[in-house]
N, C-alpha and C positions, 0 to 999 in steps of 0.2 A: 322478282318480277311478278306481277299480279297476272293469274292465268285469267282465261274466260272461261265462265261458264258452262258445263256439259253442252254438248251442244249447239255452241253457240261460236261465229267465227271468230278470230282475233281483229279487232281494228287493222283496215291496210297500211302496213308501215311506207309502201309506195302507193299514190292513188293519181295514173294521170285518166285523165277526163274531155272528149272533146278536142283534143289536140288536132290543130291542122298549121302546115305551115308550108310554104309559097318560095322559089325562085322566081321572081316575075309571075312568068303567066304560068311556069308550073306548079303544077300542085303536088308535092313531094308528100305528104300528109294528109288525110283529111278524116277528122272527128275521132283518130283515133283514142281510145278507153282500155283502160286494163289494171289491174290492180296486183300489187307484190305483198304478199300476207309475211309477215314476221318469222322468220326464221326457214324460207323457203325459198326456193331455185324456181324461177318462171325464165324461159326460153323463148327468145324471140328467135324466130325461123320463117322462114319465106324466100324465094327466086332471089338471083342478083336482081337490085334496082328496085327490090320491095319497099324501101325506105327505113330499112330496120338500124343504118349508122345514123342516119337523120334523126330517128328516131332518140337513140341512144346520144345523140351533139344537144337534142332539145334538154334533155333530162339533166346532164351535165351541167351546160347552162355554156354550153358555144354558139348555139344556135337560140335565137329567141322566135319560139312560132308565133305565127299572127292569132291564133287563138284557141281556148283553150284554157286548163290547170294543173299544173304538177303537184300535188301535194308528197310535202315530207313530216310522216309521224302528224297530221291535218295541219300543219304550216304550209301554207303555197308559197311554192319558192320562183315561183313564172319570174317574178322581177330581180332574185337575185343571180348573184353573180358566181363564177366558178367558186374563189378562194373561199368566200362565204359559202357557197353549198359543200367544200369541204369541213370548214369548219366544226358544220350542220351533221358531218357524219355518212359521207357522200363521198362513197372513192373508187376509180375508175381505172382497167388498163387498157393499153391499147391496140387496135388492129395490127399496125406495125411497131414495132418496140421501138420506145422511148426511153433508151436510158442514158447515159452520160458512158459509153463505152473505155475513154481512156480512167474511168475510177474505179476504186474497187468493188466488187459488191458488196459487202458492211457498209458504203458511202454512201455506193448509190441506194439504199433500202433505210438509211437513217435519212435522206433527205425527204422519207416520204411521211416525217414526221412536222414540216418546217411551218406549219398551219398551228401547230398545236403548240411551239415554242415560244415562251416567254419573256426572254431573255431578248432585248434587241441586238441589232448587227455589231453595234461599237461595243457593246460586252461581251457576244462571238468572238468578235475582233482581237478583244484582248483575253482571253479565256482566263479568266482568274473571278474568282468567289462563285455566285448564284449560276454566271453561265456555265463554268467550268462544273459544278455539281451536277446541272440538268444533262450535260453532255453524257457526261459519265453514266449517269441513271438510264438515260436513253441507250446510251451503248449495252449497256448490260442487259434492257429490257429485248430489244433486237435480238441478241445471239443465245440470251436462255428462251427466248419465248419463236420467236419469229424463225431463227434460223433453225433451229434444232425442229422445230414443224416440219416444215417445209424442205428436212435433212440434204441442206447447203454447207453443213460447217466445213465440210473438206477443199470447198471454193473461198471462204470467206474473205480471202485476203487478196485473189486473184482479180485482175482486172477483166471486166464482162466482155471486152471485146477478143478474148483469151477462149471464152466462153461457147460450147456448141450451143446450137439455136434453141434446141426443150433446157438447157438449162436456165439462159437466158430467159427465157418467158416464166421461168418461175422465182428468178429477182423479180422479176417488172409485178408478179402475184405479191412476194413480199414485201415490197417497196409499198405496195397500193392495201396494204397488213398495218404497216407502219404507221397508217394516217386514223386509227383505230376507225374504221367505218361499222356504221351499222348496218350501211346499204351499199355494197360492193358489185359493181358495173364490171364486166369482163366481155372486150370486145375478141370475138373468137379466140378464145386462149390456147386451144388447141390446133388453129390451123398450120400447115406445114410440118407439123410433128409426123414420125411412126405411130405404130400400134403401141409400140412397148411407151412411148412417151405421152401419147393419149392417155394410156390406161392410168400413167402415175400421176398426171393433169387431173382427170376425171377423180380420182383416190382423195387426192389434196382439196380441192372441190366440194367434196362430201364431206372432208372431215372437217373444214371450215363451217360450214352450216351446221352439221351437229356437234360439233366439241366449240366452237366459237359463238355460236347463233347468230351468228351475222346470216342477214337475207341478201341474198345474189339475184341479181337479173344477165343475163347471160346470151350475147347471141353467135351462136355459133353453126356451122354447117356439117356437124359432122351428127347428122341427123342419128346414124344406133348410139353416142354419148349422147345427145339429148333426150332424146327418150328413156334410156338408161339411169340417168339422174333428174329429169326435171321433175317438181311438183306439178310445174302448172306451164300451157306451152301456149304463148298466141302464133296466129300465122298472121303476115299482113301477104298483101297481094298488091300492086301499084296505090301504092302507100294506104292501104284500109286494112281492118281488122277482118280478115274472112273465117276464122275460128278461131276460139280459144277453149280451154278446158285440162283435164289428166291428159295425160299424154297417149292411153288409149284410145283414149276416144278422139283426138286430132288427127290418128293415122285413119282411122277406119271414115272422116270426111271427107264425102266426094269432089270439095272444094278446094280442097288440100291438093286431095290427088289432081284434079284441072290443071292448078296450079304451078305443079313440081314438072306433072305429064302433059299438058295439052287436054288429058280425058281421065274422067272421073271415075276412074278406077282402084279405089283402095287395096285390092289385092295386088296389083301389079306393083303400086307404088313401093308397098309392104315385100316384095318380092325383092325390088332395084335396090331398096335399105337393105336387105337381107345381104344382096350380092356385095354392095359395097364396104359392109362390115369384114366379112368371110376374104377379100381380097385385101384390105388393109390388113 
């Protein structure tokens, strides 16, 4: 991979621009901008009803805003569609888990490959020659490369609905591994977990970005993990961008703090994180 320049930033491998998008008469969005640098964690954070899953349905390609540009790697992808923005290297999991509960997990984390197979259904169908080899290769990529990360092999064969809730959420991580993304969406991956499963979320997280270089966009509310691993933090606020920047410097704006508190108080805000982390 060709680096840049001393100096100099990397092209954004995510660049949206101007994004605004509409229920009727409301405005869920408006003009928001922000960009995901190559091999980096940017955190979207902000109140309930900031617009931050909207935000995250436009990017996917469930939601189409009224205007606006997403680019991927400088492809604008505004007209395309999910399977195509998977194809594209675009992979997403979900606020509430999605997975096929009565399969295994080997099943359900090979199906997150199904974008990328060659082999049509009637040669599935009948597993003998080319699809029978891919299958195989894929299974073997999955459980030397995916599971053994992600240390699931002691589940692998267990059906997810078997499954406690932080393990579950780290098939639906695997599963969305599977689909080899360059730009990996994680819609709070941590909510509902403890401390101890937070921490092994967050762990997996970081090692994904530096041992895989895949770039993550991430929103999640458990504000001491996001500050703890993000590169880069935007806040929206009834759906606008009211800061972005390090993650320094978004605790210490008094926009932020308005925002979380009613008053522009960065130390207090800085105090409530504080507490929150110490009682998880």
């Amino acid at each position: 991979m060709t680096r840049p320049a001393p100096g100099t930033l990397a092209p954004a491998h995510l660049a949206v621009s101007g994004l605004s998008l509409s229920f009727g008469g409301l405005k869920a969005l408006t003009d928001v901008s922000f960009e995901v640098r190559p091999g980096t964690i940017t955190a979207l954070i902000g109140p309930n009803g900031a617009g931050k899953t909207s935000l995250f349905n436009c990017v996917s390609g469930f939601y189409r805003p009224r205007e606006g540009h997403i680019r991927l790697d400088g492809q604008d992808i505004i007209h395309t569609h999910p399977p195509a923005r998977a194809r594209a290297g675009l992979a997403r999991t979900f606020q509430n888990i999605a997975l096929f509960k009565g399969m295994t997990v080997l099943d359900n984390i090979k199906l997150g490959r199904h974008a990328h197979m060659r082999t049509n259904l009637l040669q599935a169908l009948a597993y003998w020659g080319a699809a029978r080899r891919e299958e195989m290769d894929l299974r073997a990529e999955v459980e030397r490369q995916i599971i053994d990360f992600l240390e699931i092999d002691h589940i692998r064969n267990k059906p997810v609905a078997s499954l406690s809730y932080g393990l579950q959420k780290r098939v639906e991580l695997a599963r969305a591994l599977a689909m080899r993304p360059r730009l990996l969406m994680l819609d709070e991956p941590v909510a509902g977990m403890n401390r101890e499963e937070t921490e092994d979320m967050a762990r997996f997280i970081l090692d994904v970005k530096e041992e895989w270089g895949i770039s993550i966009l991430m929103v999640e509310h458990d504000m001491g993990m996001v500050m703890d691993i993000s590169d880069h933090v935007v806040v929206l606020n009834f759906g606008k961008v009211i800061a972005q920047g390090p993650p320094a410097q978004v605790q210490g704006d008094p926009q932020v703090a308005a925002a979380y508190l009613g008053s522009g108080n960065p130390a207090e805000l800085m105090r409530r994180l504080s507490a929150v982390g110490e009682a998880a």
